[in-house]
DRENVOLUM-355243 format. One record per residue (C-alpha): residue in one letter; x, y, z. Coordinates in steps of 0.25 Angstrom, whole numbers. Layout:
BEGIN
A|X|Y|Z
...
***
This chain:
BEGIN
X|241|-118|-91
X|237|-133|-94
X|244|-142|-101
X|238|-146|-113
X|245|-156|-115
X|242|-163|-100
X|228|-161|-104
X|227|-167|-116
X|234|-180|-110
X|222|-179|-100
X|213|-180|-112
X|220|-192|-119
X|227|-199|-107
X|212|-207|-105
X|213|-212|-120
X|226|-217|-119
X|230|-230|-111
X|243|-235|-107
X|250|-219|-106
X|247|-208|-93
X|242|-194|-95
X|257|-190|-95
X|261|-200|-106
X|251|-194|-112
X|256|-179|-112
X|270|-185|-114
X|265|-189|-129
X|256|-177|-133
X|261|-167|-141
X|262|-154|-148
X|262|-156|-163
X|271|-146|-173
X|262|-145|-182
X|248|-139|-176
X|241|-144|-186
X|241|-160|-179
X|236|-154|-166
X|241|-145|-155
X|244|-158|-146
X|246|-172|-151
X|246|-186|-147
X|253|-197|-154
X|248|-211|-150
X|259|-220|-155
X|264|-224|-142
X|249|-230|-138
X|250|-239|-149
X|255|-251|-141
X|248|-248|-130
X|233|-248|-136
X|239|-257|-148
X|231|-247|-157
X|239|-239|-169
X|243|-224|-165
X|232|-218|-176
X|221|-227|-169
X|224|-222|-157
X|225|-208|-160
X|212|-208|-167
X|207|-214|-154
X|212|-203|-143
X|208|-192|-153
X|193|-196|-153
X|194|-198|-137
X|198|-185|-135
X|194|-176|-148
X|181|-171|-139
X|189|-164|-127
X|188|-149|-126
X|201|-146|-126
X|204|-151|-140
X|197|-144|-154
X|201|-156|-162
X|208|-169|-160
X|211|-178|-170
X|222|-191|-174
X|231|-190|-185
X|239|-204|-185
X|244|-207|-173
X|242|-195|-166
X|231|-187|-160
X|230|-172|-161
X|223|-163|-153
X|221|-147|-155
X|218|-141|-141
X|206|-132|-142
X|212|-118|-146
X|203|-108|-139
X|204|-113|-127
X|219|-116|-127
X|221|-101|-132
X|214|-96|-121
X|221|-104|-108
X|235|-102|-115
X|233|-86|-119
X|226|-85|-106
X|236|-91|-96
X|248|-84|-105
X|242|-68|-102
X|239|-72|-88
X|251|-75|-86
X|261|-65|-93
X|275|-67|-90
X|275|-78|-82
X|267|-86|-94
X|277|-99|-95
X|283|-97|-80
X|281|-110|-73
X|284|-114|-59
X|289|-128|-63
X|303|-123|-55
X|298|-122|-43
X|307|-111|-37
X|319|-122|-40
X|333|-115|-38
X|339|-117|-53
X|353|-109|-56
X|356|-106|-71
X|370|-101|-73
X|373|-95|-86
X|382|-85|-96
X|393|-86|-87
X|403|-79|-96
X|419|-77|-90
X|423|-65|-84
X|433|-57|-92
X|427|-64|-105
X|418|-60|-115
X|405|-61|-114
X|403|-66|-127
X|391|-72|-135
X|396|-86|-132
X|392|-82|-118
X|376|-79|-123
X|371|-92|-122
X|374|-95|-109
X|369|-81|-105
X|354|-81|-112
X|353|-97|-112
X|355|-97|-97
X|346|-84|-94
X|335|-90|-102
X|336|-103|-94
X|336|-94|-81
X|323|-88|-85
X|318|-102|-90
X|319|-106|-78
X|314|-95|-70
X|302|-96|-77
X|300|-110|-74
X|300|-107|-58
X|313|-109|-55
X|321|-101|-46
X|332|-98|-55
X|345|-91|-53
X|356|-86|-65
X|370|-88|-62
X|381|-81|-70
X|393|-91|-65
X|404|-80|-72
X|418|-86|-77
X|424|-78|-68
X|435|-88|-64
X|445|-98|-70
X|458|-98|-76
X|454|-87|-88
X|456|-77|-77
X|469|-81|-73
X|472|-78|-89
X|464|-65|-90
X|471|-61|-78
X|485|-65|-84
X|480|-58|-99
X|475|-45|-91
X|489|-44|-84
X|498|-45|-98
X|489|-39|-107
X|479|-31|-101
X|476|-19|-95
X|465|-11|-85
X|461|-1|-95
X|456|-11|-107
X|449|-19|-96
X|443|-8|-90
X|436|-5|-104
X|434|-17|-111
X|435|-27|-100
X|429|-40|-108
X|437|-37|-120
X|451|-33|-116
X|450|-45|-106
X|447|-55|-116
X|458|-48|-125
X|468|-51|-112
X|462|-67|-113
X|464|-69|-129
X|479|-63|-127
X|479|-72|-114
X|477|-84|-123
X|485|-79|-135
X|498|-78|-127
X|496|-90|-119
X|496|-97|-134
X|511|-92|-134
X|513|-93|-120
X|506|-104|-112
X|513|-100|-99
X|502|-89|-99
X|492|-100|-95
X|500|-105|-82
X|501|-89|-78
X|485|-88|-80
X|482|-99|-72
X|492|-95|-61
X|484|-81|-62
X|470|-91|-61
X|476|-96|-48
X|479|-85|-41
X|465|-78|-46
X|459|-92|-39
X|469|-90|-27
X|463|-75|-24
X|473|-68|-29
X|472|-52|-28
X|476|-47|-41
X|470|-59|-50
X|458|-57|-42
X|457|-42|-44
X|458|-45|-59
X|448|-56|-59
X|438|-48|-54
X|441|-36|-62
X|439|-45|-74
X|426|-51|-68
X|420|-37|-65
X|423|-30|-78
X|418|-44|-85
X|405|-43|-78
X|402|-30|-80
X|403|-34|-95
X|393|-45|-94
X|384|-38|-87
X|381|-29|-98
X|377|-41|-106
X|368|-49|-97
X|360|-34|-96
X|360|-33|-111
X|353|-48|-107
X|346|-45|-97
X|352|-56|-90
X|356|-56|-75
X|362|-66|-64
X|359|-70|-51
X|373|-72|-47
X|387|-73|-55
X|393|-81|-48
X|406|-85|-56
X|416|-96|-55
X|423|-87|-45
X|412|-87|-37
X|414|-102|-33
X|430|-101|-33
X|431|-104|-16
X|420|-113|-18
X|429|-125|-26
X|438|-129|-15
X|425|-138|-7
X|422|-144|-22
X|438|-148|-24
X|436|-153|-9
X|423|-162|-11
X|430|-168|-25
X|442|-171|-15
X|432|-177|-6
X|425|-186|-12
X|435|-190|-20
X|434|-185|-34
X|446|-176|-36
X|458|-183|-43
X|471|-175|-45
X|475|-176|-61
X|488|-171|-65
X|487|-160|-52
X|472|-156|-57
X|460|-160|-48
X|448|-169|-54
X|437|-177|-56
X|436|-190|-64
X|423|-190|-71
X|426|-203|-80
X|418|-209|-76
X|405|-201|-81
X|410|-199|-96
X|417|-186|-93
X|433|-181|-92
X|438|-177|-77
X|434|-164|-70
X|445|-156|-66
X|443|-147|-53
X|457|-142|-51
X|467|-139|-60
X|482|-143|-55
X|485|-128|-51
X|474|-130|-42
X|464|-121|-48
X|448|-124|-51
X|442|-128|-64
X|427|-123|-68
X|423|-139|-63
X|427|-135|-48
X|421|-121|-50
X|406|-126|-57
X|406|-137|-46
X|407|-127|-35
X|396|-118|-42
X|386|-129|-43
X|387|-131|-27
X|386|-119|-23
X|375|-117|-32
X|367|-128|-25
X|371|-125|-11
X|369|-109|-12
X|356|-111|-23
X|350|-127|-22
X|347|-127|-37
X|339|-137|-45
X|345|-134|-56
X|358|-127|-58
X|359|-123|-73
X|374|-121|-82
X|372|-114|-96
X|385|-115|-101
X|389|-119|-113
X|390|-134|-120
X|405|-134|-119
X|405|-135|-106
X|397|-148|-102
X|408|-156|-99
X|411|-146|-88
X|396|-146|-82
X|397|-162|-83
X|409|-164|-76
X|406|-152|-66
X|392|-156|-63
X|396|-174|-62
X|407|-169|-52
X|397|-163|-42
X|387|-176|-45
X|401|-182|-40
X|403|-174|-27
X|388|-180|-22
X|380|-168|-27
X|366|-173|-30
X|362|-159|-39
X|374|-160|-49
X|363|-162|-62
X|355|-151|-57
X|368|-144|-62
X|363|-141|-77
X|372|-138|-89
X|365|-131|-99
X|374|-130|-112
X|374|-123|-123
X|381|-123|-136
X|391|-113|-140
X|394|-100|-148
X|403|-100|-159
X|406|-87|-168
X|404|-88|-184
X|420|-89|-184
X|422|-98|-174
X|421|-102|-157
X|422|-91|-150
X|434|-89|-141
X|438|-79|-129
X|451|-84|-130
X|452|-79|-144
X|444|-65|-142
X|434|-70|-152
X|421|-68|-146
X|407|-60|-146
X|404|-51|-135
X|389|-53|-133
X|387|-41|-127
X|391|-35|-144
X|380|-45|-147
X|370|-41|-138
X|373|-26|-142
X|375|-29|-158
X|360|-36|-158
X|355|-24|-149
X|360|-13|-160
X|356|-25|-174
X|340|-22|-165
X|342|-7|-164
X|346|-5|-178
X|332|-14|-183
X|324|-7|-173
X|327|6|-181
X|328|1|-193
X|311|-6|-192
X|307|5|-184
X|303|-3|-172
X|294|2|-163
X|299|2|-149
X|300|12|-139
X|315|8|-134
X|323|5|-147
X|335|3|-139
X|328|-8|-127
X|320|-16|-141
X|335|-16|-148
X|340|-24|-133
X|328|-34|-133
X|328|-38|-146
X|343|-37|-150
X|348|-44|-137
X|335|-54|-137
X|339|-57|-152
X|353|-62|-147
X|347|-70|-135
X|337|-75|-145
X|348|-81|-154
X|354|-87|-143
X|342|-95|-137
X|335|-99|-150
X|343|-112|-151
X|346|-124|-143
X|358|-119|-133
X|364|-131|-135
X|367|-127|-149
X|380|-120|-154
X|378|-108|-161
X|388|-98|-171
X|384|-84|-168
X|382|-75|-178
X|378|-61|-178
X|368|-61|-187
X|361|-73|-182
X|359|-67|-167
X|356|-53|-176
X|346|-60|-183
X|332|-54|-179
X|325|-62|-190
X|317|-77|-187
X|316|-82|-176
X|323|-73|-166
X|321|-64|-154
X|319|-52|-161
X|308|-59|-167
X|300|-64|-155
X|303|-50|-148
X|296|-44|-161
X|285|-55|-159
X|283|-51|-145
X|284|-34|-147
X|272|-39|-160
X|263|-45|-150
X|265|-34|-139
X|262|-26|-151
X|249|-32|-153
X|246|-29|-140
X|249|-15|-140
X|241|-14|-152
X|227|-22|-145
X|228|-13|-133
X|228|-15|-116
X|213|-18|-118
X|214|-29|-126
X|225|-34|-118
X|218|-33|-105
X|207|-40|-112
X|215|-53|-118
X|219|-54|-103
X|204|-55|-97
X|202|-64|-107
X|200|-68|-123
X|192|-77|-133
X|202|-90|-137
X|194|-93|-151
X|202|-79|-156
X|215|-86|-154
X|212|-100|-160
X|218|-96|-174
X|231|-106|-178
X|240|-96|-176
X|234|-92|-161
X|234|-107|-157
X|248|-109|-162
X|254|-97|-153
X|245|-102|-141
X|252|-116|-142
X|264|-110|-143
X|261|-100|-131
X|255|-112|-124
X|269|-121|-125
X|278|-108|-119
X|278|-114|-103
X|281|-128|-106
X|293|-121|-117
X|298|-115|-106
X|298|-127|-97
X|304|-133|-108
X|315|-123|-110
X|319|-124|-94
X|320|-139|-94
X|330|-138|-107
X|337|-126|-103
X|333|-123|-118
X|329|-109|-119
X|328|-109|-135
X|316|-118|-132
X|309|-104|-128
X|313|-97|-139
X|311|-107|-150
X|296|-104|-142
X|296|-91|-140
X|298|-91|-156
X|289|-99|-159
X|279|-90|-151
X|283|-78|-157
X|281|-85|-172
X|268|-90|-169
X|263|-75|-165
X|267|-70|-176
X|259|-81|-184
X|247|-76|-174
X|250|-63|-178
X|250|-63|-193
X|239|-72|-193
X|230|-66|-184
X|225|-51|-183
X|225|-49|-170
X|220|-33|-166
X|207|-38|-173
X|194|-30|-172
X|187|-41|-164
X|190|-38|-150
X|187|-53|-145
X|198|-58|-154
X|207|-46|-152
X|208|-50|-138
X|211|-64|-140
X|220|-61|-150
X|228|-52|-141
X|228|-61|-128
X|236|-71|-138
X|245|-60|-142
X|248|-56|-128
X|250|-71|-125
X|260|-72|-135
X|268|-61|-130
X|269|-66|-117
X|273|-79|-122
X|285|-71|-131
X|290|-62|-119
X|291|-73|-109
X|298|-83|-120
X|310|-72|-123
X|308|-68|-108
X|314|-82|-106
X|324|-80|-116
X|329|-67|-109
X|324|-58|-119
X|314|-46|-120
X|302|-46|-126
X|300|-32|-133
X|288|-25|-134
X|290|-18|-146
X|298|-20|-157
***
């Protein structure tokens, strides 16, 4: 599709001396309000260059260029120039290009095929998988598919907690408190019961620590029994969390854990030694980064064991030995960008020219109306009684307005689970966020329920107007039908979904999608209550359709993004 934009800097470049074509583009832009103009130019920067007031100047381009065929109107209001694009003709490339092509409407191959590794969830074997753990999970999947879209050859990494001193506490818990049974049947639950009684005794007794981390040594050393146990907890752990992620409909490329990398720490503890980084402290192992602002990275600890510095640095290596990424992407939360600048400055350190290609993506955190939530003290919420309790809040409102859909049970799974990704990805991730039940519940304003409902309307529409009409707003359609306000505001906005998309990619910002997909879905419903559309006049009936099946590509690819379904019928 062209750039507008690019060709109206070819139209004004000419008229302007002292600023390039792409000076040019750099200044026009897209005003709020749609009554100064679909595209603007302010003029005040040309003011010392031509030594002419802005308003002068303005009034001067907007006579030069009032007559091209591309605008229906051009005129200055002070210092700016304003310029409407001619609808019929803009309506019928965007409308056009969007039917042809379908799915892949917004898919750009600006990646190139470009190896980029997006790690994410990540939640701790033998731990809850709690709703603390949803931003990671649907922030990072929605990035993955970002970048999918964008051409690049993207791979999902679920690097598991599956290593680390916790296990030599859970192990220690499991052997004093636990038993085989409770496991067997609530593995997650009666697991973390073990941890919260870990910590409440070690408050009496401290010496409890020294035996856990004596248990993490042996577990590190190969240990029969700890290891048994380990991967007991890991296998039953997973088999936990894969029933979320298909309640997502998110899946992995590898889950490669912190395990994983375990026999690969030695060389890293080597190279430090080797190039003379590493500095004993107190028995410990580590590297003075004082020097950039930030505290000392600590790679062994006096027992000899490794830290998650030693592990991540050994990740990122083999990463871009075994994959050559051009990007290597960490959603994890805020709290840990310390962690990621001391991890990341200590491989710049070792001579490796990639380490900024190593990317911390943070988000903010989730706190509970009562307080933070903590493992330690049990209090927590299991996402996968969030998942199920939106699912069952979709099913009762289905029955209770009579929806019409032919799988009640597969509609109450889209929306009710989409709802819940909906919440999470509406506002900036940096954000902190309480979470509330009957906000995520919420199937009123601007939520996924609602743009799902926007796209089953329009699929009902098309219904309604038939294969014929359909097959006939492909072939082709008269423009001057969808010139109305109300059409030429949702064309715009269909128009700006490729370069939202690129937008969202290059700020690993998915909201920036759905705050558009939302806006999409508002616009058509102002189409909509505007506009009959099934009118009598089959000229305009076509037109009027080949917008609304525009608009529902546009929908189904945004919440596609977002890792949601786009029902038909609801």
């Amino acid at each position: 599709m062209i750039s507008y934009k690019e060709k109206i800097a070819d139209i004004i470049a000419p008229h302007v001396q002292g600023l390039d074509k792409e000076e040019v583009m750099d200044m026009i832009e897209a005003p709020a309000d749609s009554s100064m103009g679909d595209y603007a130019f302010p003029c005040f920067k040309l003011a010392k260059v031509l030594r002419k007031a802005p308003p002068v100047i303005a009034a001067s381009i907007a006579e030069a260029i009032g007559g091209n065929e591309l605008f229906e109107k051009v005129e200055n209001v002070k210092a700016y120039v304003n310029m409407f694009i001619s609808r019929k003709s803009f309506a019928e490339e965007v409308v056009k290009e969007v039917i042809e092509k379908g799915d892949d409407y917004g898919r750009s191959d600006i990646g190139g095929g470009k190896k980029v590794i997006v790690e994410y969830s990540s939640p701790n074997i033998a731990k809850p998988f709690h709703i603390g753990h949803i931003r990671s999970t649907v922030i990072g999947n929605s990035i993955y598919k970002i970048y999918d879209f964008l051409g690049y050859d993207t791979m999902r990494i679920n690097h598991l907690g599956d290593y680390g001193t916790q296990f030599g506490k859970m192990i220690c818990a499991y052997r004093k408190w636990g038993n085989k049974e409770d496991v067997i049947k609530e593995p997650i639950k009666s697991l973390l019961s073990y941890y919260t009684k870990f910590h409440e005794e070690a408050e009496k007794d401290p010496s409890l620590e020294d035996e856990a981390r004596a248990i993490f040594t042996r577990l590190e050393h190969g240990e029969k029994e700890e290891t048994e146990l380990w991967q007991w907890f890991r296998d039953e752990s997973l088999k936990e969390f894969n029933r979320v992620y298909d309640m997502l409909g998110i899946s992995f490329d590898s889950y490669n854990g912190e395990s994983f990398y375990s026999d690969k720490m030695p060389r890293f503890v080597q190279e430090l030694k080797d190039a003379g980084l590493l500095i004993e402290d107190d028995g410990a192992q580590i590297v003075k980064l004082d020097e950039y602002g930030l505290p000392p990275a600590l790679i062994t600890k006096s027992d000899g064991s490794t830290l998650y510095i030693t592990r991540d640095i050994a990740a990122a290596v083999y990463r871009k030995e075994t994959y050559d990424f051009y990007k290597n992407i960490y959603v994890v939360a805020s709290q840990q960008n310390l962690h990621f600048k001391q991890w990341i400055k200590v491989i710049e350190l070792l001579g490796y020219d990639w380490a900024n290609d190593c990317i911390h993506v943070p988000f903010g955190l989730v706190s509970m109306e009562d307080g933070t939530m903590s493992t330690r003290q049990g209090r927590v919420i299991f996402l996968e009684d969030v998942l199920n309790r939106a699912v069952e809040k979709t099913r009762q409102i289905i029955a209770e307005k009579n929806v019409n859909t032919e799988n009640i049970e597969e509609t109450a799974k889209q929306v009710g689970i989409g709802a819940v990704v909906f919440n999470e990805l509406s506002n900036y991730r940096i954000k902190d966020y309480v979470f509330s039940w009957d906000k995520v519940l919420n199937f009123e304003g601007e939520t996924g329920p609602y743009v799902q409902y926007t796209h089953a309307r329009a699929c009902s529409i098309l219904r309604k107007a038939g294969d014929d009409v359909a097959a006939k707003a492909r072939e082709g359609f008269d423009a001057e039908a969808i010139a109305s306000d109300s059409a030429h505001e949702l064309i715009k906005l269909i128009y700006d979904m490729p370069g939202v998309i690129l937008e969202a990619g290059e700020k690993y910002e998915p909201s920036v999608v759905t705050r558009h997909v939302v806006d999409i879905a508002q616009a058509f419903n102002k189409f909509y209550h505007d506009e009959h559309i099934l009118v009598d006049d089959e000229d305009e009936k076509i037109s009027k359709v080949a917008l609304v099946m525009a608009a529902r590509t546009a929908i189904r690819n945004g919440l596609g993004l977002l890792g949601m379904e786009a029902p038909e019928r609801m």
